[in-house]
C-alpha positions as CSV (number, residue, x, y, z in Angstrom):
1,X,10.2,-8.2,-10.5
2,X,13.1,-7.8,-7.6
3,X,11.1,-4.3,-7.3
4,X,8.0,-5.9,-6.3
5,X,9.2,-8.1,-3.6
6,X,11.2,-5.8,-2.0
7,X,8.1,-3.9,-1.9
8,X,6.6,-6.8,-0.9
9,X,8.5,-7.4,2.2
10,X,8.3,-3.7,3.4
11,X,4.2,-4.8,3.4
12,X,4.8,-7.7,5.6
13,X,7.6,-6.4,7.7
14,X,6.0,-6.2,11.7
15,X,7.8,-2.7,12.1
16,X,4.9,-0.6,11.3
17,X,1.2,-1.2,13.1
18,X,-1.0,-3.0,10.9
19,X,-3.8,-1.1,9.1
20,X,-6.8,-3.1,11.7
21,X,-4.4,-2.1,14.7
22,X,-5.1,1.8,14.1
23,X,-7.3,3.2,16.4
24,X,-8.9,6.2,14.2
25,X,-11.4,4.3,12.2
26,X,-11.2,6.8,9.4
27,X,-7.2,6.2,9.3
28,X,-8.0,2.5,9.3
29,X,-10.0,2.7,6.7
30,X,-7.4,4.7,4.5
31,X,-4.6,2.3,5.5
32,X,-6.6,-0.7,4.5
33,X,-7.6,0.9,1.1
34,X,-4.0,1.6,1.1
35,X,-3.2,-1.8,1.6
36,X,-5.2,-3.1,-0.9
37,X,-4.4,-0.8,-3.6
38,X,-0.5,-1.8,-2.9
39,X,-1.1,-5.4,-3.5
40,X,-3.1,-4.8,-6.6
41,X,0.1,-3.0,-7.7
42,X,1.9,-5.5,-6.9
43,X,0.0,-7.8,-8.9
44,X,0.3,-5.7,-11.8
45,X,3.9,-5.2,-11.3
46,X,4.5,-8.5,-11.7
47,X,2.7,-8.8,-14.5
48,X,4.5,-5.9,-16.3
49,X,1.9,-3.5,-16.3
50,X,4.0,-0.7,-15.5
51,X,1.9,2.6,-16.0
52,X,-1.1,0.1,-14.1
53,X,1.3,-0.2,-11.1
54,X,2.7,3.1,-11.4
55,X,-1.2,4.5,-10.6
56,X,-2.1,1.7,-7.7
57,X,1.3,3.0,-6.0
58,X,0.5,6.5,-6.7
59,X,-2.9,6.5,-4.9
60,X,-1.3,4.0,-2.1
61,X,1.1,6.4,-1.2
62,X,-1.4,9.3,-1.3
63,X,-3.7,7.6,0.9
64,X,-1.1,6.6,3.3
65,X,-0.2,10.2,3.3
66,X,-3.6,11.6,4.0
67,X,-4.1,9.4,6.8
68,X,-1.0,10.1,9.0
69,X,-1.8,14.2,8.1
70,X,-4.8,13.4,9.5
């Protein structure tokens, strides 16, 4: 559980621009998925649904990826 707020935080923190503040639309549109998919983790996180969090981070952090390789 302490795993999922820290993670969490790190979503909310203002250090980072936020996924609608991206100009590339395309990026935007990766970072929002990105978003999303990282609070559905969450949720299953916190629900103990490890190998169901495990994924959502997984293609969170792949997304994320793609869209600053971009």
């Amino acid at each position: 559980m302490a795993r999922a707020h820290t993670l969490l935080d790190g979503l909310t923190k203002k250090e980072t621009k936020p996924a609608n503040e991206v100009s590339d639309s395309e990026e935007r549109s990766q970072l929002l998925r990105a978003e999303c998919l990282m609070r559905e983790a969450l949720d299953e996180d916190r629900e103990d649904n490890r190998e169901e969090a495990l994924e959502l981070y997984t293609q969170a952090i792949t997304l994320c990826i793609e869209a600053v390789n971009n």
